[in-house]
N, C-alpha and C positions, 0 to 999 in steps of 0.2 A: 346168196353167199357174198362176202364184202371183196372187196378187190385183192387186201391184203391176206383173205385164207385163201380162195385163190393161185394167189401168188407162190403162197408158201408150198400148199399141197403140191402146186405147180414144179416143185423146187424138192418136192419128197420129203418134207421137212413135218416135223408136230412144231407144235407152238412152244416147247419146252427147247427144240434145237435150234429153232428162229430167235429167241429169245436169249440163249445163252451166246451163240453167235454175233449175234446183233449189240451184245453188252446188256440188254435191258431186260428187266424184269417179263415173267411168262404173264402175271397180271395185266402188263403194259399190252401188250400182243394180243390177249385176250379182249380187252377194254376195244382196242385199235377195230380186232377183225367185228366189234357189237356193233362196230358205227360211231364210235367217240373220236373224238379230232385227235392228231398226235400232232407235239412239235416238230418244227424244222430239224434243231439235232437230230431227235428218233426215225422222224423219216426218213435222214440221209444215211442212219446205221442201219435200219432195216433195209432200203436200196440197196448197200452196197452189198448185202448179204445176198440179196434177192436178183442182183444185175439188173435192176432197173433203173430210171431217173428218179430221186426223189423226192422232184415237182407230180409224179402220177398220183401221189397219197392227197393232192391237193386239185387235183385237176375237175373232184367231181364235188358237186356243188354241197356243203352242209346241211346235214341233217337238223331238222328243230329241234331243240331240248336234251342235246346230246351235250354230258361232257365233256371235256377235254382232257386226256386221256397225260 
């Protein structure tokens, strides 16, 4: 499980309340929790949604051949 569902199930949330909460698309959120990289904007609106820091979506190392989300 990626950090960010996780976070969210963590949070009681589906990826469609993460998503509209957060401002960005449920594709985004989807793409995010497969292992695709997000930008700094999306990870500081999913943080704040989630009450984390949103340096944590960067803190583990990239996957190869992943997207960017």
């Amino acid at each position: 499980m990626s950090l960010l569902a996780g976070l969210r199930k963590q949070a009681g949330m589906t990826q469609e309340q993460l998503a509209y909460r957060a401002k960005v698309s449920r594709a985004t959120v989807q793409r995010i929790e497969r292992g695709c990289d997000c930008d700094p904007d999306t990870a500081k609106r999913l943080a704040k949604v989630l009450g984390v820091k949103w340096t944590v979506f960067f803190d583990q190392p990239a996957q190869k051949g992943k997207r960017p989300a």
